[in-house]
N, C-alpha and C positions, 0 to 999 in steps of 0.2 A: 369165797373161793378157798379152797383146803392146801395147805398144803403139799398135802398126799399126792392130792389130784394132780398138780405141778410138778412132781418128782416123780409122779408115774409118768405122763405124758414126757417128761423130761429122756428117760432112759426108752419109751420105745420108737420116739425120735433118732436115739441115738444108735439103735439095734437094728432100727427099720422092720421088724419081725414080732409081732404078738407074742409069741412063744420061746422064742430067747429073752425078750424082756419079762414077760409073766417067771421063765426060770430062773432069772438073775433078781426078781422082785418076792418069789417065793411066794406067789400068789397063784390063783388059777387064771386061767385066761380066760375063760368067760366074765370070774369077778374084772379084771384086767380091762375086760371092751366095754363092760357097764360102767366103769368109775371113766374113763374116756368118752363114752356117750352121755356122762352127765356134764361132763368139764364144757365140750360142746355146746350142748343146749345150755347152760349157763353164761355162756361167751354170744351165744348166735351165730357161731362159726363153723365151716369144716374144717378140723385143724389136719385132718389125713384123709390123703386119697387111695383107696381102694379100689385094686384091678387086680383080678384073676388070683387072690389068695397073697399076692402083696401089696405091701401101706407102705407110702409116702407121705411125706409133709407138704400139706398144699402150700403154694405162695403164702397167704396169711399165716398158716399154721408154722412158717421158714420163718416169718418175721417175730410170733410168736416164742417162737423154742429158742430165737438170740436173747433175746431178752431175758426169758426164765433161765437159760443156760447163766449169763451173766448174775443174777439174783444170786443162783446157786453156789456161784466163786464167791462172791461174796459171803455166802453164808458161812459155807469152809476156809476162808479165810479168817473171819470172825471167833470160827473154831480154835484154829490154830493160835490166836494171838492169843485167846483164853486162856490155853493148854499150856503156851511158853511163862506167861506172867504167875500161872499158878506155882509153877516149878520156882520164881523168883529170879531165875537168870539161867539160859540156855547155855549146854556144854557141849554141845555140837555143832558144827558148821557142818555145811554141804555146796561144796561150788564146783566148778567142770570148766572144760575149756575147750575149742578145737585145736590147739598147740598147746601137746605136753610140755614143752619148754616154758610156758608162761607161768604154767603150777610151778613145775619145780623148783625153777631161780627162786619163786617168790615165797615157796614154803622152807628152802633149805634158811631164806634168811631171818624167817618169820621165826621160825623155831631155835636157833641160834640164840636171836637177841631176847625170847622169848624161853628159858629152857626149865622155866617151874611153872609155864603154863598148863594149863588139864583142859584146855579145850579140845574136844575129839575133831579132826578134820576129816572129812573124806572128800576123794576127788574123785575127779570122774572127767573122761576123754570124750568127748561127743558131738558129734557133726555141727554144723548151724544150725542147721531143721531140727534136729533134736535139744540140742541146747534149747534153740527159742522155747519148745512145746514146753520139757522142764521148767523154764524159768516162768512161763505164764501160768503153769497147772500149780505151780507151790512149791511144788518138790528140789529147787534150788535154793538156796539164801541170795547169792552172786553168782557171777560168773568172768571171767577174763573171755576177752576176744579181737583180734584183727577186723573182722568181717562186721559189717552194718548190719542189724539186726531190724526192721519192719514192724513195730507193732506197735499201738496207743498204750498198751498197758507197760510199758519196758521203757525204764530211762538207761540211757547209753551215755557214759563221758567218757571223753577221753583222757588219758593218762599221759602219752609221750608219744613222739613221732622217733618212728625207726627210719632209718635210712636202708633201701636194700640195695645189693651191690652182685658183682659179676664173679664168682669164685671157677678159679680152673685150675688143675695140677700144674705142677712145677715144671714138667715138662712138656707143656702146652706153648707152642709157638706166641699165643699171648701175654705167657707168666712174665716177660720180661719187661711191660707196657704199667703204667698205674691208671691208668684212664684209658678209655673204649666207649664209641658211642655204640648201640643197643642195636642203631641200623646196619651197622659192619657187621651181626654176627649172625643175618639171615643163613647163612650155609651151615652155622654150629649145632652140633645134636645138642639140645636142651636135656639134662635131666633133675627131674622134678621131687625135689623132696617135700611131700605131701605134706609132712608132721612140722613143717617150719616156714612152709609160703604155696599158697595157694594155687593149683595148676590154672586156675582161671586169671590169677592174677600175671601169670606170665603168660598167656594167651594176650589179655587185654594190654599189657605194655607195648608188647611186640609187634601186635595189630593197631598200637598211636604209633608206631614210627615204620611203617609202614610192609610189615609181612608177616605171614604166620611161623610162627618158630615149627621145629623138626623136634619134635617130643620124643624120646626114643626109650628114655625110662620114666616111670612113674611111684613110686614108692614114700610108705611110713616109714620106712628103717633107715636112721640116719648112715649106719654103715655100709649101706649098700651103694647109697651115693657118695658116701665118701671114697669108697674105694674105685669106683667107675672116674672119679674127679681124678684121683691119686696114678690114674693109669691113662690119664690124658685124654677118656672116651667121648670127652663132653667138655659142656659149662652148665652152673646151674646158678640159679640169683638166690641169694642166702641174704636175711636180714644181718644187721651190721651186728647184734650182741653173739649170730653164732662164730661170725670171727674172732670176735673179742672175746671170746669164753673157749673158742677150740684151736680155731686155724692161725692166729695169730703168736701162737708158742711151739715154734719150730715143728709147724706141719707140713708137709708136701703141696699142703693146698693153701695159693694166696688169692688176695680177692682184687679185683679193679673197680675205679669209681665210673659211671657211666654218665659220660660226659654230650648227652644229646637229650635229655630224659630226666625227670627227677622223679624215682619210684622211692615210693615212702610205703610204711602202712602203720596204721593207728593202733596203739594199743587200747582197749579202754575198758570198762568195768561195768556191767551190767543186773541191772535188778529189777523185778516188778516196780513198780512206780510206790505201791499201797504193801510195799512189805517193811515190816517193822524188826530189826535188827536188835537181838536183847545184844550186854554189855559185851561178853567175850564176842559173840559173830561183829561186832558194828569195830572193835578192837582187831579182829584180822581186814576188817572191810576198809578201814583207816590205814590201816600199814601198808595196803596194798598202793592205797593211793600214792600215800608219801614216796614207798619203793619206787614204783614205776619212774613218779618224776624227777629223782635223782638217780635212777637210772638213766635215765635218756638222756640226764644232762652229761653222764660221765660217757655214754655212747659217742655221743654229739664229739665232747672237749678229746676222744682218742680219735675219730676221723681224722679232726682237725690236724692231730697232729703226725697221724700215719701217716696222710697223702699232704704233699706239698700245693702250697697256694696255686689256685687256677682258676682264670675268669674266663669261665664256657660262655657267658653272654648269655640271653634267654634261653630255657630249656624246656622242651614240652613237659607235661605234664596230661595226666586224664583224670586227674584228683580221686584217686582210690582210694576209699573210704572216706572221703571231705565229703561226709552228706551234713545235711541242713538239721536232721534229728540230734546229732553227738553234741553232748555240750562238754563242759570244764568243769574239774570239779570247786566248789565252793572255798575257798580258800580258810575259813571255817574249819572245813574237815581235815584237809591239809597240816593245820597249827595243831587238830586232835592227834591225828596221829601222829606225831612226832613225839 
């Protein structure tokens, strides 16, 4: 069996079209249906089904094309490690995140303690869904993320647990409270900063204790929420480092702890499972680890000491992001990057 044959059948799988794939193969499509009609009768299978001038993948031919698909990462994977070893040590990273805020902090520190480094970084903003695809196609190194990510080829650890918490302007009938359980605020316009906590993730809190919140803005733009907070229009839940980094040095906007509920979300670091890290990427990939988790401890140790002791007693929980896939990083790696 050829390999041609398998890279042909591979992309007109992928096209579902004779003729986009014979154009993107640079072949003809008559040659294009004969090397396909041979791969068949070599197989004793129909790998596509033909009706009225379009082709599909039959059942077997669907079981077929996962397989040669997977073959194929492989082989371009192979590719790539060749390409990086030949070079002797890669000088580019490529990582992404869906909160800007996780690159930033983490390259402003990276680069700092780091400032005769010449490794080129690029980042890149992008959804879940798109993240995952990047990170399984190659075209990632890492990536940072909140969110669970679904896949056998992707290990996911985690790095630190954020607390997140209830932020309202100063002149918000609550600014004067430190604590608020999450069920009092059914009547409050929620608004939602996209770029720093997830609108589903304050869907799903709101709906464990027991209402749907009143969503009344939605946005990337941290200043757009901030100035709606700053004008009393709302409340919004902000993870605990954007206090600690903005609202917490004489802003208009303070935060309360929510005392019915314990809303966390996981930071954690993401890779193909089979991706191989030359010296500079595996040296940002290590410092991230290290950052995070002394990050989260100095998060944690200023909570502590913003808000005064208090024993809420059991508190719900809906364990967002506590899936069974996320592990811990190695402590191995941990002692590297330091």
């Amino acid at each position: 069996m050829e390999l041609t044959y398998l890279y042909y059948f591979k992309i007109i799988a992928e096209k579902e079209n004779m003729s986009r794939a014979a154009e993107v193969l640079h072949v003809s499509q008559p040659a294009l249906s004969k090397t396909i009609s041979k791969l068949e009768a070599n197989l004793g299978v129909t790998l596509f089904e033909r009706k009225k001038g379009r082709i599909s993948l039959s059942p077997v031919g669907l079981e077929f094309y996962q397989q040669v698909a997977k073959a194929f990462d492989c082989i371009d994977e192979g590719q790539r490690r060749i390409n990086a070893y030949k070079s002797q040590s890669s000088t580019s990273v490529t990582i992404a995140s869906p909160v800007a805020e996780l690159l930033n902090s983490l390259l402003r520190s990276y680069l700092t303690a780091n400032k005769q480094q010449t490794l080129q970084i690029s980042q890149y903003l992008y959804s879940p869904e798109v993240l995952q695809e990047e990170l399984v196609s190659g075209k990632l190194d890492f990536a940072l993320t909140p969110i669970p990510l679904h896949d056998p080829e992707i290990t996911q650890i985690k790095l630190m647990d954020e607390e997140i918490l209830l932020a309202v302007g100063k002149t918000h009938p609550l600014a004067k409270k430190q604590f608020v359980a999450l069920a009092d605020c059914a009547e409050e316009k929620f608004l939602v900063n996209d770029a720093s906590f997830d609108r589903r993730a304050v869907v799903d809190n709101c709906r464990a204790v027991g209402f749907e919140p009143k969503i009344t803005l939605c946005s990337n733009e941290p200043r757009i929420i901030d100035e709606a907070l700053e004008a009393g229009e709302g409340v919004s839940m902000v993870p605990a480092n954007v206090f600690y980094e903005k609202y917490a040095k004489d802003s208009p906007v303070t935060v309360l702890r929510f005392s019915d509920i314990e809303v966390f979300r996981f930071i954690t670091v993401v890779s193909r499972k089979d991706r191989t890290l030359m010296e500079q990427q595996r040296r940002l990939y290590q410092f991230a680890i290290s950052y995070f988790r002394d990050y989260g401890q100095i998060l944690e140790a200023f909570l502590n000491d913003y808000f005064p002791p208090m024993n809420f007693g059991p508190r719900k929980g809906i364990g967002l992001n506590r899936e069974e896939n996320i592990g811990v990083p190695d402590p191995s790696v941990w002692k590297d990057g330091e």
